[in-house]
BALUMSE-881682 format. One record per residue (C-alpha): z, x, y. Coordinates in Angstrom, 1 decimal. Layout:
((Z,X,Y))
...
***
This chain:
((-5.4,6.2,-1.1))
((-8.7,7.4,-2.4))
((-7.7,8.5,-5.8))
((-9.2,7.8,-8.9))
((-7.7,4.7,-9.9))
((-8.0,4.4,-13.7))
((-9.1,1.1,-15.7))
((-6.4,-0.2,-17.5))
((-5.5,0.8,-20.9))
((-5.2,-3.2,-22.6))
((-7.9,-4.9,-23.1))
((-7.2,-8.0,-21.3))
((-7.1,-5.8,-18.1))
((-10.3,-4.6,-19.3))
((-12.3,-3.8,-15.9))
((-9.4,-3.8,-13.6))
((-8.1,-0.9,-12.2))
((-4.3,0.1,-12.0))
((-1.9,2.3,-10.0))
((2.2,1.6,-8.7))
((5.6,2.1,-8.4))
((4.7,5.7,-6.6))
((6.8,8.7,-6.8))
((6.2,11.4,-4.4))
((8.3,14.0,-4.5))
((8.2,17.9,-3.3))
((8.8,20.6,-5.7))
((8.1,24.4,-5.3))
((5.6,24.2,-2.4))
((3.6,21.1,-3.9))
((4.2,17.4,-3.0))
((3.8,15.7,-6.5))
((2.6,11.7,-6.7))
((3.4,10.0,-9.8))
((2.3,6.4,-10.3))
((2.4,4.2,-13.3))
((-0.3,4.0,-16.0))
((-2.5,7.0,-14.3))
((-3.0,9.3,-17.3))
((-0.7,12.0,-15.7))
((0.0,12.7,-11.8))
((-1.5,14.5,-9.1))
((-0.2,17.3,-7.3))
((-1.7,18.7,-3.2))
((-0.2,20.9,-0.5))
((-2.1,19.1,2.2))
((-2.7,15.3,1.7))
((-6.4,15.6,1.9))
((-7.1,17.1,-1.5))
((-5.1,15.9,-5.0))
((-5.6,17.6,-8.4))
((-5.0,15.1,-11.3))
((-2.8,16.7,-14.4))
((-3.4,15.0,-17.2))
((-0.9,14.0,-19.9))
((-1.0,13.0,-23.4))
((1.5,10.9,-24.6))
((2.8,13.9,-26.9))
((3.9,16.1,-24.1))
((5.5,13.5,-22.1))
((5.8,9.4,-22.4))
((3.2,9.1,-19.3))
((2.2,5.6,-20.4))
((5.8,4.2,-19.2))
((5.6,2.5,-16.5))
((8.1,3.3,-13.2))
((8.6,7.5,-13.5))
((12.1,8.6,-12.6))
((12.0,12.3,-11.3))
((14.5,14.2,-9.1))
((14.8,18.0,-8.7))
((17.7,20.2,-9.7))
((18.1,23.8,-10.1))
((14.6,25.0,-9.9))
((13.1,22.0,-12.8))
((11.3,19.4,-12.1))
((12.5,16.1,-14.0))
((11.2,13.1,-15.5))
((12.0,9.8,-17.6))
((9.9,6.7,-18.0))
((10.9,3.0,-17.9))
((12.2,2.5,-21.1))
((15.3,0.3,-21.7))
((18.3,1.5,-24.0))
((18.0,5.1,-24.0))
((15.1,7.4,-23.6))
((14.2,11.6,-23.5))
((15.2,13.5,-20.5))
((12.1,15.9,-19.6))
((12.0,18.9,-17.4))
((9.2,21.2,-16.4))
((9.2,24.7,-13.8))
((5.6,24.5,-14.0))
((4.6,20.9,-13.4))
((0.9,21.6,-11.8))
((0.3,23.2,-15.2))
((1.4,20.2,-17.4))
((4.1,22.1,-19.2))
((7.0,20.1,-20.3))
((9.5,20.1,-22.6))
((12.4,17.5,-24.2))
((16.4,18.5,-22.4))
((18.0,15.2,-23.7))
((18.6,11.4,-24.5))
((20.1,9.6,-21.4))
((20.7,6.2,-20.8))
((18.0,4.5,-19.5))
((16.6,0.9,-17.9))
((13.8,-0.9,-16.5))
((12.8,1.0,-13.1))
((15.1,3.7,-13.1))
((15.7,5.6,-9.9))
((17.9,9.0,-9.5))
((20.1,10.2,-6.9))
((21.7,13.7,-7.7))
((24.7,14.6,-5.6))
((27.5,16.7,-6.3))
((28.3,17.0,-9.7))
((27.0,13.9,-10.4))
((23.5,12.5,-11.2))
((23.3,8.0,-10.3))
((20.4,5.8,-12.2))
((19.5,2.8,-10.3))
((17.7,0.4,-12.5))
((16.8,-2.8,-13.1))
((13.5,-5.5,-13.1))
((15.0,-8.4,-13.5))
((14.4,-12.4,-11.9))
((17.8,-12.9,-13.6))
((19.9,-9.8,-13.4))
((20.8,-7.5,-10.9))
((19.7,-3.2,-9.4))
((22.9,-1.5,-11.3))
((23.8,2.3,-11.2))
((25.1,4.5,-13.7))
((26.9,7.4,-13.0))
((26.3,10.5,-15.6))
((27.1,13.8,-15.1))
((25.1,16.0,-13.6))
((25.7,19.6,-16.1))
((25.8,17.4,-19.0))
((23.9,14.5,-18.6))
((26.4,12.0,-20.0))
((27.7,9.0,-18.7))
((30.8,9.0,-16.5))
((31.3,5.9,-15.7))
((30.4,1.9,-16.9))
((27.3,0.7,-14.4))
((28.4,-1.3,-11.3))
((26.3,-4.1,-9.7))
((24.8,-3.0,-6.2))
((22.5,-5.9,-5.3))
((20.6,-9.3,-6.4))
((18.8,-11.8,-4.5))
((19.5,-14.4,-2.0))
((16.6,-16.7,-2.1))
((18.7,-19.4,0.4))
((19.3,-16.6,3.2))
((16.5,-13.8,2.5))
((13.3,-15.6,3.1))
((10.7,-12.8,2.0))
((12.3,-12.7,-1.3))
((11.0,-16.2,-2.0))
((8.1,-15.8,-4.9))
((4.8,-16.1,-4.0))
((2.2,-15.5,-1.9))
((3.5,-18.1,0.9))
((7.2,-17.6,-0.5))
((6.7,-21.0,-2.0))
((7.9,-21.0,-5.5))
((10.9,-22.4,-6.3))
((12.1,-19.9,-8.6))
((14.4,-16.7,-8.4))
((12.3,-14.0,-7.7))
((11.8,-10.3,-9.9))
((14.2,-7.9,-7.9))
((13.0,-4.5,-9.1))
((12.0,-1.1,-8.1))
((15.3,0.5,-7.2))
((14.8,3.9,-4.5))
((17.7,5.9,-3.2))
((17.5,7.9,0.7))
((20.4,9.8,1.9))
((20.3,9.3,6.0))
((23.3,10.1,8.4))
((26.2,9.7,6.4))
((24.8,6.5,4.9))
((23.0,5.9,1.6))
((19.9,3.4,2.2))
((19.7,1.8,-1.8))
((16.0,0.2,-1.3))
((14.5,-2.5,-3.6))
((11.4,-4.8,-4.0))
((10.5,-8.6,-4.6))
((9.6,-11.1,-4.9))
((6.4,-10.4,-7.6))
((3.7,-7.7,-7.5))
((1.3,-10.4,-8.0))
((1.4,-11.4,-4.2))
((0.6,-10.2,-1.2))
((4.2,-10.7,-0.2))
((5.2,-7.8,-2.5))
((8.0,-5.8,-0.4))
((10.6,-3.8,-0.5))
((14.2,-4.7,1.6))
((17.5,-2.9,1.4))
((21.3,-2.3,1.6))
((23.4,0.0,3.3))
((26.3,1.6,1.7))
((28.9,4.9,2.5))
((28.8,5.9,-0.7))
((26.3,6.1,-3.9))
((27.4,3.4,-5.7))
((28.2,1.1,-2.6))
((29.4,-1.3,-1.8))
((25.9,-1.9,0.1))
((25.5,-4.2,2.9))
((22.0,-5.9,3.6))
((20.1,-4.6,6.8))
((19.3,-7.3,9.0))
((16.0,-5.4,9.5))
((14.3,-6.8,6.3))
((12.1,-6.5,4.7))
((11.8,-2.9,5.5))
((8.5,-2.2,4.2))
((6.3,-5.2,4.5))
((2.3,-6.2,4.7))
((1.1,-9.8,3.8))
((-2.1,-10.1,6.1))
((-5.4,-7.2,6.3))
((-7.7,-5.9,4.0))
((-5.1,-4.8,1.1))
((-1.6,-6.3,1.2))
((1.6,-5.5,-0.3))
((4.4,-2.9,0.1))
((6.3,-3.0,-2.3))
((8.1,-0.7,-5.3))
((7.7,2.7,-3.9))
((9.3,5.7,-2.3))
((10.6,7.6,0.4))
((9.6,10.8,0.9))
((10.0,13.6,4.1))
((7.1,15.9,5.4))
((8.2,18.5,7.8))
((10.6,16.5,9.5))
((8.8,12.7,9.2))
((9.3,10.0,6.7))
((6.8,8.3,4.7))
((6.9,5.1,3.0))
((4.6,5.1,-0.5))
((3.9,1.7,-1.5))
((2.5,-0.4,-4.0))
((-0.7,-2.8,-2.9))
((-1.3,-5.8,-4.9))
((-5.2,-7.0,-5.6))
((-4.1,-9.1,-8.3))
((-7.4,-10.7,-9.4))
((-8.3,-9.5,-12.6))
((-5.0,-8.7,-14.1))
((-1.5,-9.5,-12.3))
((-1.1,-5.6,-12.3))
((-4.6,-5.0,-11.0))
((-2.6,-2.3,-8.1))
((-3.1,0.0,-5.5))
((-1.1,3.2,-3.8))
((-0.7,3.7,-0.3))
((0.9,5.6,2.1))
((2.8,4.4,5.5))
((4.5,6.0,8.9))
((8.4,5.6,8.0))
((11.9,6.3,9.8))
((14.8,5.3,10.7))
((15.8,4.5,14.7))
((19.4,5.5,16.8))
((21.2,2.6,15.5))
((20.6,3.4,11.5))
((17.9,1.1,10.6))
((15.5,1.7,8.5))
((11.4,0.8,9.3))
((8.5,1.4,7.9))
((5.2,1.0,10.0))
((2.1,-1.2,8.5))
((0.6,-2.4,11.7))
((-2.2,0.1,11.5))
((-1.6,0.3,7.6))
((-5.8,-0.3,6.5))
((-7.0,1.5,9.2))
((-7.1,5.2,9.2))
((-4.0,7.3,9.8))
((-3.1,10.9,10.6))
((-1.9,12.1,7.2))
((1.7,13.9,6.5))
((1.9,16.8,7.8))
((-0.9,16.4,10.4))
((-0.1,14.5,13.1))
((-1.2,16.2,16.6))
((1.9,17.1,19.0))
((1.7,14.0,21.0))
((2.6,11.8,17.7))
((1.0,8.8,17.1))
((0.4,6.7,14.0))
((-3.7,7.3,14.0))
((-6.4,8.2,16.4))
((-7.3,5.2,18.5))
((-10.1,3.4,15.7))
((-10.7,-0.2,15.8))
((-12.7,-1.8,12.7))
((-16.3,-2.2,14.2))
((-17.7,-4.1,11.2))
((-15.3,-7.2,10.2))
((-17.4,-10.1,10.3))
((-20.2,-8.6,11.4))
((-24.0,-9.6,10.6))
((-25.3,-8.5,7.2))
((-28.4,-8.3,5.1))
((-28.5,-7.5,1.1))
((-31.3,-6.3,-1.3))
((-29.9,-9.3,-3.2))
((-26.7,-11.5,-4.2))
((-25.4,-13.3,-7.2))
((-24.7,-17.0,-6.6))
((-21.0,-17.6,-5.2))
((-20.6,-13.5,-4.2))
((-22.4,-13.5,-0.9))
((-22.5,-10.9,1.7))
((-20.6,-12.2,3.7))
((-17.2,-10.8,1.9))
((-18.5,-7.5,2.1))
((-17.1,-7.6,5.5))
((-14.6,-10.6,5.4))
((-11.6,-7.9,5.4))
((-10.3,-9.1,2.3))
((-9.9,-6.3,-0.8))
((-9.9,-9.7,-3.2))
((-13.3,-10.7,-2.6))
((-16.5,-9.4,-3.5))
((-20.2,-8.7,-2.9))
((-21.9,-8.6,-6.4))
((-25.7,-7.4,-6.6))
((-28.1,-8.7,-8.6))
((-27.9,-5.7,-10.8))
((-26.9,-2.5,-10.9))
((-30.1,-0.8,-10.2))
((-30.9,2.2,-7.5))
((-32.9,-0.9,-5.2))
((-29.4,-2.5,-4.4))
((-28.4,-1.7,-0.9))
((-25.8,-3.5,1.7))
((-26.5,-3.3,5.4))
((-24.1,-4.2,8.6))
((-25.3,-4.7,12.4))
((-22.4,-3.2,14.5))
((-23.8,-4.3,17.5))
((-25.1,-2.6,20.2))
((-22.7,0.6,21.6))
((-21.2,1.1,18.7))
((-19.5,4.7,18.0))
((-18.9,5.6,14.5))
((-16.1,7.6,13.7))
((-15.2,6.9,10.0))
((-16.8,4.4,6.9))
((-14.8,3.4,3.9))
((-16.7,2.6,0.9))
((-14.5,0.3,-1.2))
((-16.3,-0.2,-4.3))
((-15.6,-3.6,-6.6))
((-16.4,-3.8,-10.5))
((-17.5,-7.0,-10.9))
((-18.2,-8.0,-14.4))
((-17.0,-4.8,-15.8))
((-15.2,-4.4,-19.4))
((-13.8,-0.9,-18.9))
((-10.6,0.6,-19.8))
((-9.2,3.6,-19.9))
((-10.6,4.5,-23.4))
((-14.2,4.7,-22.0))
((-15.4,7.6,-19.9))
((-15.1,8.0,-16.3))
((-16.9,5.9,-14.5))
((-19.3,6.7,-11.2))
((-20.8,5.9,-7.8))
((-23.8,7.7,-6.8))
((-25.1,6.4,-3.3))
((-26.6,6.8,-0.1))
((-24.8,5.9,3.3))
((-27.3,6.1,6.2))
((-27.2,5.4,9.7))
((-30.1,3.6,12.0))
((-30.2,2.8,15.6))
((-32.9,0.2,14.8))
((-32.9,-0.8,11.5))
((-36.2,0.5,10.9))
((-35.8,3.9,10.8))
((-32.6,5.7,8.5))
((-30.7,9.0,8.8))
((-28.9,9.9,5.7))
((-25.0,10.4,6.6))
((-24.1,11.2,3.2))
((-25.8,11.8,0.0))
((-23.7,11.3,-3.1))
((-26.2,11.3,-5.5))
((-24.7,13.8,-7.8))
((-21.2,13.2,-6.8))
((-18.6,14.2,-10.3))
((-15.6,12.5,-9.2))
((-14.5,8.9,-9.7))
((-13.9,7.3,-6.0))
((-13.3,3.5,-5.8))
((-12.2,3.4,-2.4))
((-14.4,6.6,-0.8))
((-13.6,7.3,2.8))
((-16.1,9.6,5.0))
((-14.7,10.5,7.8))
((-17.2,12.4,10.6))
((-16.5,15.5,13.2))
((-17.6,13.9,15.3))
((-18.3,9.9,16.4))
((-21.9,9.3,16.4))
((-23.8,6.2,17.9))
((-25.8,3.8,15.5))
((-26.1,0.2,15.2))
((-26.7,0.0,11.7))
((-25.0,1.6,8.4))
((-26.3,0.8,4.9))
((-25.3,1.8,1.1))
((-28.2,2.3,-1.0))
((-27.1,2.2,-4.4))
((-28.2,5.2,-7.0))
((-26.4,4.6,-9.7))
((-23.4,2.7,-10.0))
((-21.6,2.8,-13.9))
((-18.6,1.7,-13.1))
((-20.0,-2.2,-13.8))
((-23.0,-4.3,-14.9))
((-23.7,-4.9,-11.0))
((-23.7,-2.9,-8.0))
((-20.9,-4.4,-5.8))
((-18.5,-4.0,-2.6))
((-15.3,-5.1,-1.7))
((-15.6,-4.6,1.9))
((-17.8,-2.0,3.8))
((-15.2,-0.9,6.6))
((-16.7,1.0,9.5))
((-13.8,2.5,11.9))
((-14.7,3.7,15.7))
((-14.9,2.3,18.9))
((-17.8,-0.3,20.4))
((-18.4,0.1,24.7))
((-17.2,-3.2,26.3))
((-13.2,-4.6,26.6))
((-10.8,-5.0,24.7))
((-9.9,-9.2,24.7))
((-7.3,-10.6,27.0))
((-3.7,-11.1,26.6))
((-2.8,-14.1,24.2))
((-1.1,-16.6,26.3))
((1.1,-19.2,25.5))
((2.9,-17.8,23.3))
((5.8,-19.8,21.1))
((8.0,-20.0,18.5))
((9.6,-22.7,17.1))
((12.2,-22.0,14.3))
((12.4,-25.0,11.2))
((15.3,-27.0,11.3))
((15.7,-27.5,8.0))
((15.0,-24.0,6.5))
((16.2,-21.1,8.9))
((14.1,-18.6,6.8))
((10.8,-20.2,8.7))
((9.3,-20.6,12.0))
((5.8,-21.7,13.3))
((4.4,-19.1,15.6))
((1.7,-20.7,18.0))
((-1.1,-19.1,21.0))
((-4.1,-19.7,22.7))
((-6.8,-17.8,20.7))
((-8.1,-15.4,23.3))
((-12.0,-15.2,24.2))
((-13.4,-11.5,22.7))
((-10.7,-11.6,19.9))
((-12.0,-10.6,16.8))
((-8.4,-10.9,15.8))
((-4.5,-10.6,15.7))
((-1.6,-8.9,15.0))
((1.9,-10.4,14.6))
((4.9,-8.5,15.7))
((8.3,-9.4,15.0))
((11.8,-8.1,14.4))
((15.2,-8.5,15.1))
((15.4,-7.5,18.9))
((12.7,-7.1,21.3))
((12.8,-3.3,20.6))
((12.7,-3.5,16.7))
((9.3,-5.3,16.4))
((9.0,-3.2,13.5))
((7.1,-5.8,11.1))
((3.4,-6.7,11.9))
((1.0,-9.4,10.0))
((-2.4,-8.3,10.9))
((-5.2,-11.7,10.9))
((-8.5,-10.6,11.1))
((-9.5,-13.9,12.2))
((-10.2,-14.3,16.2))
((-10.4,-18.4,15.7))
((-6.4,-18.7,15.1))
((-3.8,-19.5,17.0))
((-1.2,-20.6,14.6))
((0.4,-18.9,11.8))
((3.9,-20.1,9.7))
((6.0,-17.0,8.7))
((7.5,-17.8,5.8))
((9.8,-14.5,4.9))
((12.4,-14.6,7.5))
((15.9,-14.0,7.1))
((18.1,-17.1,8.0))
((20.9,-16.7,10.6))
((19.2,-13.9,11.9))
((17.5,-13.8,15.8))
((14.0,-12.8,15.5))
((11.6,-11.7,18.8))
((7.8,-12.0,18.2))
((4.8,-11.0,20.5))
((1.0,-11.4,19.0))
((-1.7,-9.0,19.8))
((-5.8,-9.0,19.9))
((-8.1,-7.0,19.0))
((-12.0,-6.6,18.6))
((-14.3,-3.7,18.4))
((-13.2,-2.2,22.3))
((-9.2,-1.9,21.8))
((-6.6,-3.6,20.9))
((-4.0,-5.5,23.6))
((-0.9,-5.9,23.5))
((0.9,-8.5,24.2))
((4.6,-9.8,25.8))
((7.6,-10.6,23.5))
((8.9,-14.0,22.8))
((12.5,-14.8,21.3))
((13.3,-17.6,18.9))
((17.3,-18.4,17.6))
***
């Protein structure tokens, strides 16, 4: 999402930026995103364009992290994460700010309501030792009904992808967290997340249960909500939410280099299928995607966009030792280009190659070296993006030289796709940091030639000795600029993906499975032409 992430508020995050745990929810025409430590919440009635409310922390306790809100009776309401107890809020005029105190409830690490009936549930709990509990309170009153039962915990031994770390390699019990309750044909989907927001293995599983408080059964589908290769990963602690008939997954991405909560918000295609299970979609999760609400008739998850400039050639006004150029276009949001300085003669330019179509640039800004939080004022990006089908001679695509608003990850996307060969950043002024610098320069469209091959030779071979593994193995495939894992549970519920933007690979161990579970797989390519599927392989 390309919202204005704000620096974080202690000062060993100081120059790390910080949003998670997002609540969308609708209310009175509006779709409202909360996320943690973001100064107040942002409110739009058409994905594209988000005001920001801000909060101070005498209206409402903004600075806790994990909101709680559900909707009742024409109010909109809130609690933070705050164990013990903590103040009930309410507000009929959210986009305005306007909030007032209703009552003390109990409250826990990552709460989560579910109003139904006469009742109102809390899920809760962050916890590597304890378990997600509800509480039952009632719904008029607000008072507790009922002593909290135990819905879930982890199973390290049989549920692979709760594992900690960024392979699932620790040998610890994970943080099970992040509670989120869905409603779906008769059933109630209680979702969770593990094992750490540190790691790119940040997801979010869940049970299955017939009533509120359970007993819940673990989907065999899991994790639901998953994405541990591509430019940004993680998908974990988040929501789901319903647009006009279609579900959507918010998440929470984990960068994770200058503070453990160093975190990012995104949004993903969600559902569930005919047998009950429910999926979320990350496959094309850092490309472009058609936003909620706006998908054309004949659905699909985005228009057909590969990424024309991973890996491609690149030439900088200049580079500071050990943050080459090279990871401006290495598909990786935890590396960085870092200028020299931060003066307007920085730029950053990337050779598409020839027959390239440009249909969409994301600028995703880094702040190397920076010491802001969000004390200081807001920070800016003033820059040039231009276009050349020579490298000599530059049109100016956009000119952002006296842009207001605060956009760390900006994405431009045109009418219409236009040819070039070249796109470049010039630098203006850049106060977000000491030097101009780039995570990645991404550069979506199509380039004339063919997509790669098919991978062949495709196999799996399942560890003996820990069923929550298996080695996955192909031929890398000639024209690949890379691949895409799909797996699931049946060969038509490939719904997890692990995207490799690496064309040189042909082996990769997945480390999150579940055990005693049959998985199918099939690997794709891709490259600047298309994307090819590719045939489905089963492993016991």
């Amino acid at each position: 999402m390309n919202l204005p992430y704000r620096f974080m508020l202690i000062p060993e995050g100081a120059g790390a930026r910080e949003a998670a745990d997002p609540v969308v929810i609708r209310f009175d025409g509006r779709y409202y995103l909360f996320a943690s430590k973001s100064g107040g919440y942002w409110h739009t009635t058409d994905f594209a364009h988000w005001t920001h409310v801000p909060i101070a922390d005498d209206v409402l306790p903004i600075e806790d992290y994990a909101p709680a809100l559900f909707v009742q009776d024409g109010w909109l309401y809130y609690v933070g994460s705050t164990p013990g107890e903590a103040m009930l809020y309410r507000s009929n005029a959210p986009e305005r700010g306007v909030w007032e105190a209703v009552t003390r409830i109990p409250s826990h690490w990552d709460p989560a309501f579910w109003a139904e009936g006469d009742n109102l549930y809390i899920y809760y709990g962050s916890s590597p030792s304890d378990p997600i509990r509800a509480v039952t309170l009632d719904l008029a009153t607000f008072r507790q009904k009922a002593a909290p039962v135990d819905c879930l915990d982890s199973d390290t031994a049989a549920h692979g992808w709760e594992r900690p770390g960024e392979r699932h390699e620790l040998k610890r019990r994970p943080y099970i967290e992040g509670a989120w309750m869905t409603a779906h044909g008769g059933k109630y989907y209680l979702q969770y997340a593990g094992p750490g927001t540190e790691w790119k293995s940040y997801a979010d599983g869940v049970y299955v249960g017939t009533s509120p408080t359970g007993p819940f059964r673990y989907q065999a589908h899991n994790p639901t909500s998953a994405k541990e290769g591509g430019f940004i990963c993680g998908a974990g602690h988040g929501c789901l939410f319903d647009v006009e008939g279609q579900w959507w997954k918010a998440a929470t991405n984990s960068i994770s280099v200058k503070h453990p909560f160093e975190r990012r918000v995104s949004f993903y295609p969600s559902g569930f299928d005919e047998e009950g299970y429910l999926w979320t979609d990350t496959y094309a999760g850092d490309y472009p995607l058609w936003l909620p609400g706006h998908a054309p008739v004949q659905h699909s998850t985005g228009p057909e966009w590969e990424l024309l400039s991973l890996r491609r050639p690149v030439r900088v006004s200049s580079a500071l030792e050990g943050h080459p150029a090279e990871r401006a276009v290495d598909e990786e949001a935890r590396t960085e280009w870092v200028a020299a300085t931060a003066g307007e003669d920085e730029w950053l330019e990337v050779d598409l190659g020839e027959g390239a179509r440009v249909a969409a640039v994301q600028v995703n800004f880094d702040e190397y070296g920076s010491q802001l939080t969000a004390r200081d004022p807001q920070s800016h990006q003033h820059y040039l993006l231009e276009a050349s089908h020579n490298g000599k001679r530059w049109t100016t695509l956009v000119d952002n030289s006296e842009k207001e608003n605060d956009t760390p990850h900006d994405y431009i996307e045109f009418r219409e796709p236009f040819e070039a060969r070249y796109i470049r950043v010039r630098n203006l002024s850049y106060t977000s940091a000491p030097y101009f610098s780039l995570r990645d320069l991404r550069v979506f469209g199509r380039r004339e030639g063919e997509a790669p091959a098919s991978v062949a030779d495709l196999s799996v071979e399942r560890h003996a000795a820990d069923g929550c593994r298996a080695t996955v193995r192909w031929t890398p495939t000639a024209g690949a600029e890379g691949y895409v894992i799909r797996y699931g549970i049946a060969p038509d519920k490939l719904y997890s993906a692990l995207r490799i933007p690496d064309g040189k690979v042909g082996e990769r161990e997945m480390t999150g499975l579940n055990r005693d579970v049959p998985y199918w797989f099939a690997v794709d390519a891709f490259n600047g032409s298309g994307t090819t599927r590719g045939s489905t392989t089963g492993c016991r």
